[in-house]
N, C-alpha and C positions, 0 to 999 in steps of 0.2 A: 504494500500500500504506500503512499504517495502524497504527502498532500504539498499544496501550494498555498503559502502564507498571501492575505490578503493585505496584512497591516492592522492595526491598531484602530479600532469601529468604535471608540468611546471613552471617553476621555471624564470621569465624573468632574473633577475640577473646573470646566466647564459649562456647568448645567447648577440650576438652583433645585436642590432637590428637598424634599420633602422632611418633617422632623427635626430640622437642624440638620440635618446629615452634612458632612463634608469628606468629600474624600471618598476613596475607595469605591469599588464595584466587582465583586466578589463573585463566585460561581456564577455566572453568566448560563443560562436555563432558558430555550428557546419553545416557544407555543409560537406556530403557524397560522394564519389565518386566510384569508383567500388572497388577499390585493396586502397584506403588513405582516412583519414577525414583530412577534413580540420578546422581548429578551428582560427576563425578572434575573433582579441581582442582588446581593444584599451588601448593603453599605452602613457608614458607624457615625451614629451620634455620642460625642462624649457627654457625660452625667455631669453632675453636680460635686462627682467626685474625684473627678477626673479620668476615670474610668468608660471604656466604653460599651456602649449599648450597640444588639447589630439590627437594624430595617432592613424592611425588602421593600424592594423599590424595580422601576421597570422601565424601560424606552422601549419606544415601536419604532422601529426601521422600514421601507420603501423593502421591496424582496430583491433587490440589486445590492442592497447592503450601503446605497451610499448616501442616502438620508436620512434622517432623525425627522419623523413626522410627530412625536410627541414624548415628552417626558414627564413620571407621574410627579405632579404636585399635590398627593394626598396618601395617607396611610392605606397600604394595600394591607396588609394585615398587622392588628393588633398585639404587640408584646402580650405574655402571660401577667395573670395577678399575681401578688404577691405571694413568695413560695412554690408557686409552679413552676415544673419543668421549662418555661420557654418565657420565664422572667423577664432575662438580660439579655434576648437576644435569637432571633431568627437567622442562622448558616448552615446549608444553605436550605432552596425550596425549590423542589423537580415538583411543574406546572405539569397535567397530560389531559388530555383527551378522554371521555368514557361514555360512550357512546354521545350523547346529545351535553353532555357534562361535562366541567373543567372543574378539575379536581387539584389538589396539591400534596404532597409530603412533607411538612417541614423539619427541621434541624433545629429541635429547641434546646437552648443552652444556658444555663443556670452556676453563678459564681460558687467554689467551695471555698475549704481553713485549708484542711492540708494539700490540695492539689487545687492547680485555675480554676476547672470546668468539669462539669457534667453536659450530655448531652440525652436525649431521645427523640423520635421521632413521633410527630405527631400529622394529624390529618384534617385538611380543609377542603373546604368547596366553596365555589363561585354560584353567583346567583346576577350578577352583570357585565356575563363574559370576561369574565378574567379580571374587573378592574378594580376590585377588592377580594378577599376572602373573609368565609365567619368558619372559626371552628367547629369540630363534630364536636366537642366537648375541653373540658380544664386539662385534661392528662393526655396522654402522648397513648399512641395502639401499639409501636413497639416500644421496651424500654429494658433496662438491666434484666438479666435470668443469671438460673444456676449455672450455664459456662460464658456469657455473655453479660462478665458484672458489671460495668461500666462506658462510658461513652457509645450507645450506639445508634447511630447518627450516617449523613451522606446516603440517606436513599434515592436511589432510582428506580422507578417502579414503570414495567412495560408490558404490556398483555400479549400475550402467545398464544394463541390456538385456544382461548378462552381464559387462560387460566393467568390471572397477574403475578408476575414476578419480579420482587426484590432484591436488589442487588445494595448491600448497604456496606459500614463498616463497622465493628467494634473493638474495645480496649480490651487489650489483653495484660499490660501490667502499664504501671508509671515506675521509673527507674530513673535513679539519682546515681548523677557521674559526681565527681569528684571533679569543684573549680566552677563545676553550674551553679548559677543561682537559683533554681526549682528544680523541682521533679518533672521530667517528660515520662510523654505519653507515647504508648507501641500501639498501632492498631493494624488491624485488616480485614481484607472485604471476604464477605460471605453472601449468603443468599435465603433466602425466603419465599414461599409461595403460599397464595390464595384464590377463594372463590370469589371473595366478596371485595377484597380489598381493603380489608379491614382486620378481619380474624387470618392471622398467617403462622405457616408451618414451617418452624429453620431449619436449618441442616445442621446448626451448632459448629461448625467447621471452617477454618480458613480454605479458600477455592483459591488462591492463588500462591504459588509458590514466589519465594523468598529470592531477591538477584544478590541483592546489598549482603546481608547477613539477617538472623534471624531478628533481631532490633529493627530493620525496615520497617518504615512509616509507611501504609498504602493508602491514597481515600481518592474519594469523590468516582466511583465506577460509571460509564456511559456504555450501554450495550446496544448494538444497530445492530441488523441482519442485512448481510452482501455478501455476492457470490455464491449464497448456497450456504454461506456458513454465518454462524455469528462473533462479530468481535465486540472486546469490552477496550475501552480504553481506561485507563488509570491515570493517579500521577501518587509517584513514590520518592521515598526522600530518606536521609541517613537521622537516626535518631536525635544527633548533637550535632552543634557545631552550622545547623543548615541556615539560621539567620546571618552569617557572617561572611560563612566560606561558599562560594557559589558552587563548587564541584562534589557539596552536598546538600543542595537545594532540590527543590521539587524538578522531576523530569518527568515525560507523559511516556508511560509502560502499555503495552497490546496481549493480549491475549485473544486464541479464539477459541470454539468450539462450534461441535457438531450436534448436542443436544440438551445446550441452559445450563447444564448442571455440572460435567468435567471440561477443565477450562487448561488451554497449554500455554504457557507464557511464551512470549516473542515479540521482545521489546526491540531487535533488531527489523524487525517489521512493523514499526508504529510510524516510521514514513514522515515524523516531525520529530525536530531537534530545537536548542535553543538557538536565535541568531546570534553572529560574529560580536554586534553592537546593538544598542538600541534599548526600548523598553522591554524586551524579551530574550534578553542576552545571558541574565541570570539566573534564572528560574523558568519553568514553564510547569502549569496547575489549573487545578479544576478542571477540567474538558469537557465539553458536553456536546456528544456527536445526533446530529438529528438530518432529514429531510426534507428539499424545499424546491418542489418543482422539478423533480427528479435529479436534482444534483445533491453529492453528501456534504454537509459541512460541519467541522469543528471552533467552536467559541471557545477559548482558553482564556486565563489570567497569566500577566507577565512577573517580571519583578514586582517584589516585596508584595507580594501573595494577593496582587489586584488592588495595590494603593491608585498608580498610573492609570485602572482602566482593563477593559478586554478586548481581546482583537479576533478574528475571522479568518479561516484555513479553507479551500476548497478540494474535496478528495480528485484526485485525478487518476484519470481510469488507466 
């Protein structure tokens, strides 16, 4: 696979955006519409504390990619109350389709004492096409279990042959180096299925093997069907050390399979790297591979994990 970088499609420091937000545009998350795409991202208001809080937030693009027909100036959904799961923050939210329905997954995140963050996943729906969301409820549908205790969170959810399936991530330990200032966090992607899209069945299991060493960071899964076959894109990254040193920051990883569930890694076949120079020189993250008129394309985040902005890749056959 192949792709062909388009450049940098969004620029948040440019746009007055909604909440106080400044800055940042984070997982970049495309919904389709006939004549605009829409692209939800999540961006950071700081508090009172200095601390920040994460929005979601959206622009509509022209399907050429080279306009900005609108950007949202109003809360597309609602932080949690007080003590819920999705308090401090929405990262990210995979928007889809279900039948006559636009549906969401969110990334709720909640500050702790002895480690940053908690995460789960939680679930919304649209009720005026896309241009807010209201929750099913206060709590998250997936969240901690007995092999899955912490952080699980970065779903993408896509319907196959009836049956919806999740592709998410969870923590597997927080581990204290010697010379950090915090404990980091290990995760990796796994999988989940349902009828309903609400009640889901895991497999408890990391699906993807390990490049870096077994400490590898994985998140943000994107899975399309091409070829006959299906691929997932990732981005992975070395436990320490990846806010400083670029040669261990986020890079986008491929795997594919032939039936959802065994997945073979072949990151020398993900066809995007980081560029020479530029806003995507040192990092490349998030991905999210979708369809638009019969072409494939990928929206990633650049450096410093989407402060800059997101940009647009087109697969080339």
């Amino acid at each position: 696979m192949k792709w062909k970088k388009l450049g940098k499609i969004f620029d948040p420091s440019n746009h007055k955006l909604a909440n106080n937000c400044l800055g940042f545009a984070q997982s970049p998350q495309a919904l389709v519409f006939d004549d605009f795409v829409r692209i939800y991202f999540s961006t950071r208001e700081q508090d009172a504390s200095g601390k920040f809080l994460s929005h979601v937030s959206y622009v509509d693009f022209d399907k050429n990619f080279k306009h900005i027909k609108n950007v949202a100036n109003h809360t597309v959904i609602p932080l949690g109350d007080l003590g819920c799961f999705d308090e401090h923050g929405i990262f990210p939210i995979n928007v889809l389709r279900n039948e006559n329905k636009i549906v969401a997954y969110t990334t709720g995140w909640n500050r702790k004492v002895s480690v940053s963050a908690d995460a789960s996943i939680g679930f919304a729906y649209s009720e005026d096409n896309g241009l807010t969301f209201k929750k099913l409820g206060k709590g998250p549908v997936m969240t901690a279990s007995l092999h899955e205790p912490f952080l699980v969170c970065d779903a993408f959810v896509k319907i196959f042959n009836g049956i919806y399936h999740m592709w998410y991530i969870f923590g597997q330990q927080w581990i204290i180096e010697p010379g950090e200032d915090a404990p980091q966090r290990i995760y990796k992607i796994t999988h989940a299925i349902s009828q309903d899209g609400i009640n889901w069945e895991r497999d408890n299991k990391k699906i993807i093997t390990d490049k870096i060493n077994e400490n590898e960071c994985q998140a943000l899964p994107t899975v399309i069907k091409y070829n006959e076959k299906y691929h997932m894109f990732f981005c992975y990254r070395e436990a320490f050390g990846f806010r400083i040193n670029k040669d261990k920051a986020y890079r986008i990883g491929h795997a594919f399979s032939e039936d959802l569930v065994h997945w073979t890694r072949d990151d020398n076949n993900s066809g995007i790297e980081v560029s020479k120079s530029g806003w995507d020189s040192e990092m490349m993250c998030y991905p999210n591979v979708f369809n638009c008129d019969d072409k494939v394309y990928m929206l990633y985040n650049g450096n410093e994990f989407g402060k800059h902005g997101f940009g647009l890749a087109i697969l080339e056959d």
